[in-house]
C-alpha positions in Angstrom: 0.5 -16.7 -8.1 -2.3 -13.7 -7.7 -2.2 -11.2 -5.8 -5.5 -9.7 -4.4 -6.5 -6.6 -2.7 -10.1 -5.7 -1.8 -10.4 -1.9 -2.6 -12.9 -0.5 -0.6 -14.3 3.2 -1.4 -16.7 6.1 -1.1 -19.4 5.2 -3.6 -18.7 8.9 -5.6 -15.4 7.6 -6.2 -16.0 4.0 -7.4 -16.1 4.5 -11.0 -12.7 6.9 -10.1 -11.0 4.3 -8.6 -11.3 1.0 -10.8 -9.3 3.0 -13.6 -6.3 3.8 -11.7 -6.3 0.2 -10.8 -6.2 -1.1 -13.7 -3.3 2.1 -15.1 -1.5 0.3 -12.3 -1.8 -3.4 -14.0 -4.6 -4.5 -11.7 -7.4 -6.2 -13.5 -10.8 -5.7 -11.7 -12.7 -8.8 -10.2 -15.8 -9.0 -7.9 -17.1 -5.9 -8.3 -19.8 -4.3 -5.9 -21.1 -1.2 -7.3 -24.1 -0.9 -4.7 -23.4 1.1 -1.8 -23.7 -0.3 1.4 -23.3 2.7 4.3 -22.0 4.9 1.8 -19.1 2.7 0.7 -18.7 0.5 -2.9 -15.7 -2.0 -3.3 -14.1 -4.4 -5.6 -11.1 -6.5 -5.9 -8.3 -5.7 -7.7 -6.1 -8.6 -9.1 -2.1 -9.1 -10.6 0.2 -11.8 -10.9 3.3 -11.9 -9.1 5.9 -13.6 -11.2 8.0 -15.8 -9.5 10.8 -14.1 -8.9 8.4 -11.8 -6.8 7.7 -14.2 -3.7 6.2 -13.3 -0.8 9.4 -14.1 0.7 11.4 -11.8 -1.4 8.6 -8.9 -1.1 8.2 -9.1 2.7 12.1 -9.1 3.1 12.1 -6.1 0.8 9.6 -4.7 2.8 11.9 -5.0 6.3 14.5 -4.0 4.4 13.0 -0.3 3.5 11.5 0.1 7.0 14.9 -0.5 8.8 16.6 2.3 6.0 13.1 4.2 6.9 14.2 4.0 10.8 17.9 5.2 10.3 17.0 7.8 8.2 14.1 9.1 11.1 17.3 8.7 13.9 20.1 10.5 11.7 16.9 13.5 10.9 16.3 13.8 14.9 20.1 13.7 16.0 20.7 16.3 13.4 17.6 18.6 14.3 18.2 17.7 18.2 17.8 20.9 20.8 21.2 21.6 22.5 20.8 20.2 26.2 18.0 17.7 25.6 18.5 14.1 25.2 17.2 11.6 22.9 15.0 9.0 24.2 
């Protein structure tokens, strides 16, 4: 399965931008190089292998947001002012 994103970008920075795509494994497909309002875009490509479902990348995902959360509530009990109350 492939994975698409459209990478949208200031048109200075378009020929910036493919390379550190494709650095990152990405392989560059429908390119637009002519700026419309300013902005250029193309769309950067991988395969997911199968082990890397959706299922198992969106699970992932909750996963790290939940750890995210508890790690923002232990910060703001431990930085706290004396006498206020957390909401």
């Amino acid at each position: 399965m492939a994975m698409r994103i459209r990478v949208t970008t200031r048109a200075d920075l378009f020929e910036k931008r493919k390379p550190q795509h494709i650095e990152r494994g990405y392989r560059i497909e429908d390119e637009r190089p002519i700026p419309v309002n300013g902005l250029c875009s193309f769309i950067a490509a991988s395969e997911i292998l199968d082990s890397d479902r959706v299922s198992d990348l969106v699970c992932d995902l909750k996963h790290k947001v939940a750890l995210s959360a508890a790690l923002c509530f232990k910060i703001l009990v431990a930085v706290r002012v004396p006498g206020r109350r957390l909401v």
